[in-house]
PDB file of N, CA, C and O in Angstrom:
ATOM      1  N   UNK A   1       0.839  -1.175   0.000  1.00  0.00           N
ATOM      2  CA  UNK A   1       0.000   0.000   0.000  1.00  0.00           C
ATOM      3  C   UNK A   1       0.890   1.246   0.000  1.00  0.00           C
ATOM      4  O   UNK A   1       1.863   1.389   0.740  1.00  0.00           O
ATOM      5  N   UNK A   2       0.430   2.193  -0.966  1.00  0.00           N
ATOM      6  CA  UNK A   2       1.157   3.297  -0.798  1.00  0.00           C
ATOM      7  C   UNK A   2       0.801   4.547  -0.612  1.00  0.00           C
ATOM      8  O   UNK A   2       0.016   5.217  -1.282  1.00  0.00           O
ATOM      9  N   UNK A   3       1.772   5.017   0.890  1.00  0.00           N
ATOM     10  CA  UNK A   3       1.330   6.267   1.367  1.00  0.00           C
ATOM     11  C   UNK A   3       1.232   7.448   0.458  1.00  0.00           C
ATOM     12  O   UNK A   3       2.055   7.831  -0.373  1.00  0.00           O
ATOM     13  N   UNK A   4      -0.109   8.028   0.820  1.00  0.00           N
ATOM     14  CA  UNK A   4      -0.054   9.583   0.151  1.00  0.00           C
ATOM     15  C   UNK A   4       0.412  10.365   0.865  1.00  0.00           C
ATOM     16  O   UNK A   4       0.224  10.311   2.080  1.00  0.00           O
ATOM     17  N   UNK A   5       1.319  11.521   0.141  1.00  0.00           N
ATOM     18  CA  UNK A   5       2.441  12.123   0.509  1.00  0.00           C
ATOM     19  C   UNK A   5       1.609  13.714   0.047  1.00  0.00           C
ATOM     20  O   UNK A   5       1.227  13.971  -1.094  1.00  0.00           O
ATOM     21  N   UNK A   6       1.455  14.748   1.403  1.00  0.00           N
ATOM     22  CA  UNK A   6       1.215  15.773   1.036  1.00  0.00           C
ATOM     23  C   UNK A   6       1.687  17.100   1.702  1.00  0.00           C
ATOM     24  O   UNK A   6       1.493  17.469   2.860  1.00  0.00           O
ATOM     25  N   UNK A   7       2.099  17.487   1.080  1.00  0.00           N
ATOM     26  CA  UNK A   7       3.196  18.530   1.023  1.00  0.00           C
ATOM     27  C   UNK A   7       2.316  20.139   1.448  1.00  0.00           C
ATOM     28  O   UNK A   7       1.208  20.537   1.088  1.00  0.00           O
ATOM     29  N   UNK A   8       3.356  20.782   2.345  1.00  0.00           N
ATOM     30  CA  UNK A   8       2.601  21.882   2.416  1.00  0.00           C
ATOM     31  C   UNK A   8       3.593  22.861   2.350  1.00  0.00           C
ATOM     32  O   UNK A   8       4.629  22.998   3.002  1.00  0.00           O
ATOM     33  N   UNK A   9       2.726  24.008   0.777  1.00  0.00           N
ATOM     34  CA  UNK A   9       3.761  24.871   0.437  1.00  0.00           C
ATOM     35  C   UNK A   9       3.647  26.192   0.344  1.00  0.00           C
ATOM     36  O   UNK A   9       2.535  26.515  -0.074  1.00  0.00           O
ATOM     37  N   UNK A  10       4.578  27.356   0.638  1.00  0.00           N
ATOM     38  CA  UNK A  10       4.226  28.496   0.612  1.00  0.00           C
ATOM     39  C   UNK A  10       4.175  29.527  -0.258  1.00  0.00           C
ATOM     40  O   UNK A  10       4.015  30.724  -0.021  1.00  0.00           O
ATOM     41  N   UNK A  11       4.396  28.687  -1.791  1.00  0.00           N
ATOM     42  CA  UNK A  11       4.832  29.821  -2.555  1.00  0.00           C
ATOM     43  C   UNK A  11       4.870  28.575  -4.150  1.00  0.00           C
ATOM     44  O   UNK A  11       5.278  27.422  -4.008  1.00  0.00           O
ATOM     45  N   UNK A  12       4.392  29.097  -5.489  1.00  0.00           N
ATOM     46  CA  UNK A  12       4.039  28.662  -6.847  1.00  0.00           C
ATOM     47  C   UNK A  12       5.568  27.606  -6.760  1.00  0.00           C
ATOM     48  O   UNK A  12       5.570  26.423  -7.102  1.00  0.00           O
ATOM     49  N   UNK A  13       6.465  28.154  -6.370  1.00  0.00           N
ATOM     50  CA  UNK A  13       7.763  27.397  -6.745  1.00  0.00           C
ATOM     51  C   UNK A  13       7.835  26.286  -5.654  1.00  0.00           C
ATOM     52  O   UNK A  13       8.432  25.248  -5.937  1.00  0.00           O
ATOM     53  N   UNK A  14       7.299  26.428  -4.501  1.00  0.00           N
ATOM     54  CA  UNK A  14       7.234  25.189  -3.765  1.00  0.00           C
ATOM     55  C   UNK A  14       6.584  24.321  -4.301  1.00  0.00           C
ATOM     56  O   UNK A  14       7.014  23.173  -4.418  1.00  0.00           O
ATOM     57  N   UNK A  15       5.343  24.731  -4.758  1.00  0.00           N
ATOM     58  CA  UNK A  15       4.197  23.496  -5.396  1.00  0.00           C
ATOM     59  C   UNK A  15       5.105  23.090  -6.767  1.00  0.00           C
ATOM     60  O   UNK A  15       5.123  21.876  -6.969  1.00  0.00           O
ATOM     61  N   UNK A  16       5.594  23.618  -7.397  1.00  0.00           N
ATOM     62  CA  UNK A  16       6.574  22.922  -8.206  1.00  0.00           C
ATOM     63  C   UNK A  16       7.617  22.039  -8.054  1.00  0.00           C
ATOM     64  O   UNK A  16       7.799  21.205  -8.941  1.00  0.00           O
ATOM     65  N   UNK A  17       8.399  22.075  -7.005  1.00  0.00           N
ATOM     66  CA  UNK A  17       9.206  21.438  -6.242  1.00  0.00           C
ATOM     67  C   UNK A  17       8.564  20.054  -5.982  1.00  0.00           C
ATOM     68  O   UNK A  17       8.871  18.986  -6.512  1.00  0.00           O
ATOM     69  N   UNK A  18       7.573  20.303  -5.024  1.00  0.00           N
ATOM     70  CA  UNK A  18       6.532  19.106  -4.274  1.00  0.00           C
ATOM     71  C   UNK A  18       6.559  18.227  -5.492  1.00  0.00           C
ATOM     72  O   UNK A  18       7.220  17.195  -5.608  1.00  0.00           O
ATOM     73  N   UNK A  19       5.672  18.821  -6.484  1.00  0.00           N
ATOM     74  CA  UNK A  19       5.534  17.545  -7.590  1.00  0.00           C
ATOM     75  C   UNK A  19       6.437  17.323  -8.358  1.00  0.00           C
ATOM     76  O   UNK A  19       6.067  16.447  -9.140  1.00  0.00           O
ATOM     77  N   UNK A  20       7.638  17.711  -8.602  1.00  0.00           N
ATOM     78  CA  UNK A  20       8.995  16.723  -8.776  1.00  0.00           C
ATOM     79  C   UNK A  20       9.163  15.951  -8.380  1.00  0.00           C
ATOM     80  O   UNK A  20       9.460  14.979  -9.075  1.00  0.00           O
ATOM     81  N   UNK A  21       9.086  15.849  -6.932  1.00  0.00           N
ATOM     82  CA  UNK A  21       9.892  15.382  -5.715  1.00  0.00           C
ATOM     83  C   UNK A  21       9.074  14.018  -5.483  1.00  0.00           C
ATOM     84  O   UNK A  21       9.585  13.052  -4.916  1.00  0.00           O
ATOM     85  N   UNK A  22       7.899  14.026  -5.920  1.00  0.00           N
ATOM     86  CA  UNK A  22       6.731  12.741  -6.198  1.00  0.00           C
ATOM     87  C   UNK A  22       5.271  13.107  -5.025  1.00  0.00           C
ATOM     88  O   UNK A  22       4.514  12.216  -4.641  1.00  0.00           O
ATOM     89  N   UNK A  23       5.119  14.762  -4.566  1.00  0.00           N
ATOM     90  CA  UNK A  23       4.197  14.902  -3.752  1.00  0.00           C
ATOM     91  C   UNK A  23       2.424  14.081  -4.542  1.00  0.00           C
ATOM     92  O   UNK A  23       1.867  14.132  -5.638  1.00  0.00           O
ATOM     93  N   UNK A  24       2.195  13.545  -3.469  1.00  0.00           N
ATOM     94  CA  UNK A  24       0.453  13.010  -4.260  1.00  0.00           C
ATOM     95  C   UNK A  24      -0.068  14.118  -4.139  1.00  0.00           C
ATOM     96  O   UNK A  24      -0.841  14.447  -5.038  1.00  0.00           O
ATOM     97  N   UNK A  25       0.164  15.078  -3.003  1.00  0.00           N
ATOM     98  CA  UNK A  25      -1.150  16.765  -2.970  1.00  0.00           C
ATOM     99  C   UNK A  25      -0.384  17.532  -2.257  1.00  0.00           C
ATOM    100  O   UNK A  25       0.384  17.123  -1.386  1.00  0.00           O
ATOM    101  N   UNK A  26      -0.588  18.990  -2.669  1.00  0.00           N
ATOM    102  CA  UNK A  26       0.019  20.231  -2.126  1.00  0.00           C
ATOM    103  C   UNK A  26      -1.162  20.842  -1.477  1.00  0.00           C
ATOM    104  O   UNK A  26      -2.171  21.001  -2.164  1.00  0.00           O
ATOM    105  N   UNK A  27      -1.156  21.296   0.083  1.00  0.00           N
ATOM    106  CA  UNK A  27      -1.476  22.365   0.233  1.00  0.00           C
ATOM    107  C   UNK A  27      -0.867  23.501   0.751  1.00  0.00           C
ATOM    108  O   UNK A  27      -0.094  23.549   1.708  1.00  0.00           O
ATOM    109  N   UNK A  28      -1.359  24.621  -0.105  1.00  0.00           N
ATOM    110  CA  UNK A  28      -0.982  25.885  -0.643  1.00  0.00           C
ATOM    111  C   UNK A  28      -1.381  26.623   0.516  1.00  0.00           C
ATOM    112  O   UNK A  28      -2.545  26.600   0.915  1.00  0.00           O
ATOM    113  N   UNK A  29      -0.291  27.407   1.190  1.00  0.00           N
ATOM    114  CA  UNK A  29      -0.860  28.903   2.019  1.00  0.00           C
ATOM    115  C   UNK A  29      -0.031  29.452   1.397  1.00  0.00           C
ATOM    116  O   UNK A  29       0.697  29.152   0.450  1.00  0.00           O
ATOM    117  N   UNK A  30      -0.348  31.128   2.599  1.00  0.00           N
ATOM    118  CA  UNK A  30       0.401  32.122   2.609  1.00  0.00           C
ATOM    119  C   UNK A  30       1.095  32.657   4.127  1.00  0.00           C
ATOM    120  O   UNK A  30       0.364  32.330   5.062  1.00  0.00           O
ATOM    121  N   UNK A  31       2.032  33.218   4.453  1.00  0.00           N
ATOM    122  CA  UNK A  31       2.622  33.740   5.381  1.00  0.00           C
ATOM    123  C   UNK A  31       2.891  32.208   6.626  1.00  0.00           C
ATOM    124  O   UNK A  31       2.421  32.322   7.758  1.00  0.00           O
ATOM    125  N   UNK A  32       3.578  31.032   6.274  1.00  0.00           N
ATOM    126  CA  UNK A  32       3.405  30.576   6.794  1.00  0.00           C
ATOM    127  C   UNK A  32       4.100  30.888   8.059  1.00  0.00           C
ATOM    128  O   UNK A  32       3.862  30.087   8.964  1.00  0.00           O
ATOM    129  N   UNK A  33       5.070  32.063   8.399  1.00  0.00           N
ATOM    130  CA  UNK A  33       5.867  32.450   9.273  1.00  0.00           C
ATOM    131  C   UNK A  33       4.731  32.515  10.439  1.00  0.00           C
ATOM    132  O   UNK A  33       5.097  32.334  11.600  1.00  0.00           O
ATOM    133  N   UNK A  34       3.379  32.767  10.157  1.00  0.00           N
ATOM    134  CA  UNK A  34       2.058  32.633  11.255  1.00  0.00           C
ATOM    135  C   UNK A  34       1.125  31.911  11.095  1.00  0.00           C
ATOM    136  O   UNK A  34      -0.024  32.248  10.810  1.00  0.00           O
ATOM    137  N   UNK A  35       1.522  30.896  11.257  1.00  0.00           N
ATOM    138  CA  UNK A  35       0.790  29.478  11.140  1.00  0.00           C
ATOM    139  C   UNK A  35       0.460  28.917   9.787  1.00  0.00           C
ATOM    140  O   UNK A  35       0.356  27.727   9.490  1.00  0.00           O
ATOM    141  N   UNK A  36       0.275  30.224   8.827  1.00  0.00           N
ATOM    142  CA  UNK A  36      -0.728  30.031   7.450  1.00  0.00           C
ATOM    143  C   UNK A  36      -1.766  30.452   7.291  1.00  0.00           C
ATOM    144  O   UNK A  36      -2.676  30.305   8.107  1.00  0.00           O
ATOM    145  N   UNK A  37      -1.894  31.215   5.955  1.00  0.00           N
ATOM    146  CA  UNK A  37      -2.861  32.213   5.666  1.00  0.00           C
ATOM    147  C   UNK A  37      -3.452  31.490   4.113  1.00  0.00           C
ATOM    148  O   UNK A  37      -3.063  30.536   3.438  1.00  0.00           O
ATOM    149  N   UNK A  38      -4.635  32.538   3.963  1.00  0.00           N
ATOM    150  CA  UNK A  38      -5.328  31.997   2.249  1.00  0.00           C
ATOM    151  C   UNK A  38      -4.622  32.734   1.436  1.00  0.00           C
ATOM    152  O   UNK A  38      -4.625  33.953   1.262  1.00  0.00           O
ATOM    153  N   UNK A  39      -3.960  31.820   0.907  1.00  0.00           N
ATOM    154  CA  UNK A  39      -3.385  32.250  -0.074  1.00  0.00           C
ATOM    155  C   UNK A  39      -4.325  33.394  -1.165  1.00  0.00           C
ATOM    156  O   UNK A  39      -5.526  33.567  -0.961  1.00  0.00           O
ATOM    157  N   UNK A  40      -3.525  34.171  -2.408  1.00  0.00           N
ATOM    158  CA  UNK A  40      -4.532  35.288  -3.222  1.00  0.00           C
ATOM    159  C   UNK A  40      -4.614  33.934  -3.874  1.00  0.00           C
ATOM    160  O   UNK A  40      -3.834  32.983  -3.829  1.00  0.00           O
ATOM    161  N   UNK A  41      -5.965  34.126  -4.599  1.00  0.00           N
ATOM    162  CA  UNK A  41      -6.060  33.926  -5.702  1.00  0.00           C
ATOM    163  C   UNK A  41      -5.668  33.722  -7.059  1.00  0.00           C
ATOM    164  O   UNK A  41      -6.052  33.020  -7.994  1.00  0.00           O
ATOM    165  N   UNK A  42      -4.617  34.716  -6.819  1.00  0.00           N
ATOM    166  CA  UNK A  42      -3.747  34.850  -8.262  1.00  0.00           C
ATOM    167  C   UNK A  42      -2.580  33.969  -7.660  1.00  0.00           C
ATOM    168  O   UNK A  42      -1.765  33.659  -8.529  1.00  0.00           O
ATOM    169  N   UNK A  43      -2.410  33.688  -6.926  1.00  0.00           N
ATOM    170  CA  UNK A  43      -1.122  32.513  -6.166  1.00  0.00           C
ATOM    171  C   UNK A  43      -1.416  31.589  -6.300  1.00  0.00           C
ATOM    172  O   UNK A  43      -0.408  30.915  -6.511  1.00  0.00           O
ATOM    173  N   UNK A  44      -2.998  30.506  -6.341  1.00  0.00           N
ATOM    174  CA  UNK A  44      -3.528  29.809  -6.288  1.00  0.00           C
ATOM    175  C   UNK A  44      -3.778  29.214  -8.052  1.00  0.00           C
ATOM    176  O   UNK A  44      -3.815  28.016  -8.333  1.00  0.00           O
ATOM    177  N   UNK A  45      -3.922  30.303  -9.048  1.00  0.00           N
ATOM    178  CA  UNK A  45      -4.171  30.058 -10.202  1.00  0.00           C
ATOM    179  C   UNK A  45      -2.760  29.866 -10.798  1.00  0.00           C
ATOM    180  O   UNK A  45      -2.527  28.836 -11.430  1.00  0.00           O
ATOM    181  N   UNK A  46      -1.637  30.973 -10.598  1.00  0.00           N
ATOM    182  CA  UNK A  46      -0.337  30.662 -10.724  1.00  0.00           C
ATOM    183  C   UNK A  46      -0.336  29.158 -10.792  1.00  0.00           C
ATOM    184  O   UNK A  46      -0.474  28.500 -11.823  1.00  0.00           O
ATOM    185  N   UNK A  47      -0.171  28.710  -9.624  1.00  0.00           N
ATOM    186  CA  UNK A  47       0.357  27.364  -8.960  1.00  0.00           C
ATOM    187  C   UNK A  47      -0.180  26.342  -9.744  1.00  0.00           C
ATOM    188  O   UNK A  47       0.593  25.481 -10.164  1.00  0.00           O
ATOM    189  N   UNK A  48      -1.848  26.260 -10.125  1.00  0.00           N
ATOM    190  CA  UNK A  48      -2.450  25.286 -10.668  1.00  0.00           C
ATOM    191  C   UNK A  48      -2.562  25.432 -12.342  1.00  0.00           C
ATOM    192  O   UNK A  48      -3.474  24.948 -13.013  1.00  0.00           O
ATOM    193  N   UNK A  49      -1.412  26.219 -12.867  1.00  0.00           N
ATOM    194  CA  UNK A  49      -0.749  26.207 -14.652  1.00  0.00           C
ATOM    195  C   UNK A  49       0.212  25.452 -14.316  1.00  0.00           C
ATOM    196  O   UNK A  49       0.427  24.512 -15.081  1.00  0.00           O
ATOM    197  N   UNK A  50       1.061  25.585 -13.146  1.00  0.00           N
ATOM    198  CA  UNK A  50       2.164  24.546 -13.341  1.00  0.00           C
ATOM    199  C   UNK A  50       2.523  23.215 -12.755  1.00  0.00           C
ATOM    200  O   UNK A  50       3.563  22.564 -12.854  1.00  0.00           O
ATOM    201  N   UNK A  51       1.119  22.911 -11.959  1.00  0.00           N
ATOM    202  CA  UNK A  51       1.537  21.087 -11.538  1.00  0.00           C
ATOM    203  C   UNK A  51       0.139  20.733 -12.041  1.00  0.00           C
ATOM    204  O   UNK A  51      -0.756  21.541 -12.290  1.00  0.00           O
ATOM    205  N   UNK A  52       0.089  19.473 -12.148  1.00  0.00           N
ATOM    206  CA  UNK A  52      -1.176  18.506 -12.125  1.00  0.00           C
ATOM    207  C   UNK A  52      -1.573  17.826 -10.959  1.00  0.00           C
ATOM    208  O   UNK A  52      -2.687  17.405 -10.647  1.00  0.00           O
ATOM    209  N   UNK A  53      -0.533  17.782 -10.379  1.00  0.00           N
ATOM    210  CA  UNK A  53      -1.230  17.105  -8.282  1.00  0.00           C
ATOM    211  C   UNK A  53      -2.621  18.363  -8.327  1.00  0.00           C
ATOM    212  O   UNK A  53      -2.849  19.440  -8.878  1.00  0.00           O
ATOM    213  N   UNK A  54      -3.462  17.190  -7.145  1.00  0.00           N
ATOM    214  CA  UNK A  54      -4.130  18.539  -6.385  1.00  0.00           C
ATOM    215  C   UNK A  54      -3.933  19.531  -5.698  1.00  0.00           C
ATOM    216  O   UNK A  54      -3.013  19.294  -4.914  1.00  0.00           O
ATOM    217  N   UNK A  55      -4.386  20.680  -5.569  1.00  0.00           N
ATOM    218  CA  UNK A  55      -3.410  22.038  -4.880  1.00  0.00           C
ATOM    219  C   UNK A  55      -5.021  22.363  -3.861  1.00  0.00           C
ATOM    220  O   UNK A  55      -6.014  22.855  -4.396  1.00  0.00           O
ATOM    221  N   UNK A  56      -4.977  21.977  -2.383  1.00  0.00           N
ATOM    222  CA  UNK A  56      -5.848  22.129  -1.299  1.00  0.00           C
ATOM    223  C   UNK A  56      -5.492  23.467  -0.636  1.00  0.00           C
ATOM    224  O   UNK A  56      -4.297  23.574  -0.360  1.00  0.00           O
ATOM    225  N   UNK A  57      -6.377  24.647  -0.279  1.00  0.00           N
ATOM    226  CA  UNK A  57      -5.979  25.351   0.429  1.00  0.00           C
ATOM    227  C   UNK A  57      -6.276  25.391   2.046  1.00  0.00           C
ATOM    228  O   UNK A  57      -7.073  24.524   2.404  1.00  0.00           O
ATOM    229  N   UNK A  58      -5.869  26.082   2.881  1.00  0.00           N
ATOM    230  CA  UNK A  58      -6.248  26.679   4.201  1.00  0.00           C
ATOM    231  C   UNK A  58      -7.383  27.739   4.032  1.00  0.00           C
ATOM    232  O   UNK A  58      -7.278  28.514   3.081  1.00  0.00           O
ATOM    233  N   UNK A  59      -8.520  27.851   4.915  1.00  0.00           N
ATOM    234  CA  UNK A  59      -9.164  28.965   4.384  1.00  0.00           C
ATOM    235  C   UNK A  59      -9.100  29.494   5.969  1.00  0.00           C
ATOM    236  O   UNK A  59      -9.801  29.075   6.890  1.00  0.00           O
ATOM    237  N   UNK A  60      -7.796  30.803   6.059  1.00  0.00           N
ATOM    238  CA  UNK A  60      -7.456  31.555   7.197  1.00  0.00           C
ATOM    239  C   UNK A  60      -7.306  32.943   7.102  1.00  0.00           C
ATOM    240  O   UNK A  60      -6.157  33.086   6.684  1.00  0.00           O
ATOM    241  N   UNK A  61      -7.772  33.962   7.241  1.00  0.00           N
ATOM    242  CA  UNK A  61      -8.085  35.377   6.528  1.00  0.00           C
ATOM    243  C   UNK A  61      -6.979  35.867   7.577  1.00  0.00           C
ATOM    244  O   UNK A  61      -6.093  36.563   7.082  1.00  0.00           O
ATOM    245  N   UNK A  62      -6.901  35.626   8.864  1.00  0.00           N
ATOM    246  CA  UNK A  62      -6.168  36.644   9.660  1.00  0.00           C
ATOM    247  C   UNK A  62      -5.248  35.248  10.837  1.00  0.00           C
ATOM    248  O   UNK A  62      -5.649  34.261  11.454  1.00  0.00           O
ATOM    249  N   UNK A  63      -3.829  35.954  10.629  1.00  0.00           N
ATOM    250  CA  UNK A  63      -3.239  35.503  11.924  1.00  0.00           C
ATOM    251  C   UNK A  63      -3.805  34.903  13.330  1.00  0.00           C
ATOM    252  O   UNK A  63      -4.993  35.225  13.324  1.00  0.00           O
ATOM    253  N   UNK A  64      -3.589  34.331  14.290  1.00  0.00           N
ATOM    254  CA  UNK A  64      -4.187  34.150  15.721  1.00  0.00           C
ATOM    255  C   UNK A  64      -5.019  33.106  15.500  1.00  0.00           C
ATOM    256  O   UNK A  64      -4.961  32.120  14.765  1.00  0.00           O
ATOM    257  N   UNK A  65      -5.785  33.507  16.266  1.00  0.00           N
ATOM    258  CA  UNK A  65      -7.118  32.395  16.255  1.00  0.00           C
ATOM    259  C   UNK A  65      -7.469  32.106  15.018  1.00  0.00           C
ATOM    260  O   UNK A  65      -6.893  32.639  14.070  1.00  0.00           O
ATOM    261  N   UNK A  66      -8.404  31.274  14.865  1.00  0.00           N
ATOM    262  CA  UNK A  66      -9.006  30.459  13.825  1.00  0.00           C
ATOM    263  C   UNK A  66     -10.108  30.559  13.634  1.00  0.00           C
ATOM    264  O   UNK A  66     -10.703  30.169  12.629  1.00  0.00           O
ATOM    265  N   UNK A  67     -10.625  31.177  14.708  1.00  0.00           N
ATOM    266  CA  UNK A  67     -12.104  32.075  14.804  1.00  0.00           C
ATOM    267  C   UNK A  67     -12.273  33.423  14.441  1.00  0.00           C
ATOM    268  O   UNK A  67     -11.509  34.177  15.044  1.00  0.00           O
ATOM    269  N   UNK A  68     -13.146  34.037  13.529  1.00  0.00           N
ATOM    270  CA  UNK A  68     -13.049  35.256  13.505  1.00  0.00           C
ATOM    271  C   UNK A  68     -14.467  35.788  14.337  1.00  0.00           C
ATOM    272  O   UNK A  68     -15.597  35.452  13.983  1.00  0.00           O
ATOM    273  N   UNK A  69     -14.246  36.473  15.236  1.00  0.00           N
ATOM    274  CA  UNK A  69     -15.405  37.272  15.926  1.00  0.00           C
ATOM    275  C   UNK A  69     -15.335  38.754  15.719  1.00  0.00           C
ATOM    276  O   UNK A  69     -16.191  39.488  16.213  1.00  0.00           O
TER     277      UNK A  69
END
């Protein structure tokens, strides 16, 4: 049986990397220096012209909590 391998990356050239390297799925943030953010949009479309793996995001608008109140 073989493990799926998924990679978590911060930037179009990581997700390129990942699927060289034999990643089965990337997920894509931003700022991971704070845990990880949603990536733009245009980072997200970037990324998915240049691999064929799946590209999963985080959906995190702001630093801290994980809750927004």
């Amino acid at each position: 049986m073989k493990i799926k391998v998924e990679v978590c990356a911060g930037s179009v050239q990581d997700c390129i990397t990942a699927q060289a390297q034999g990643a089965d799925r990337i997920e894509l943030n931003n700022a991971l220096f704070l845990g990880g953010l949603t990536p733009s949009v245009a980072t997200l479309t970037e990324a998915k012209k240049h691999v064929a793996i799946p590209i999963i995001t985080m959906v995190r608008a702001q630093a801290g909590w994980f809750s927004l109140h």
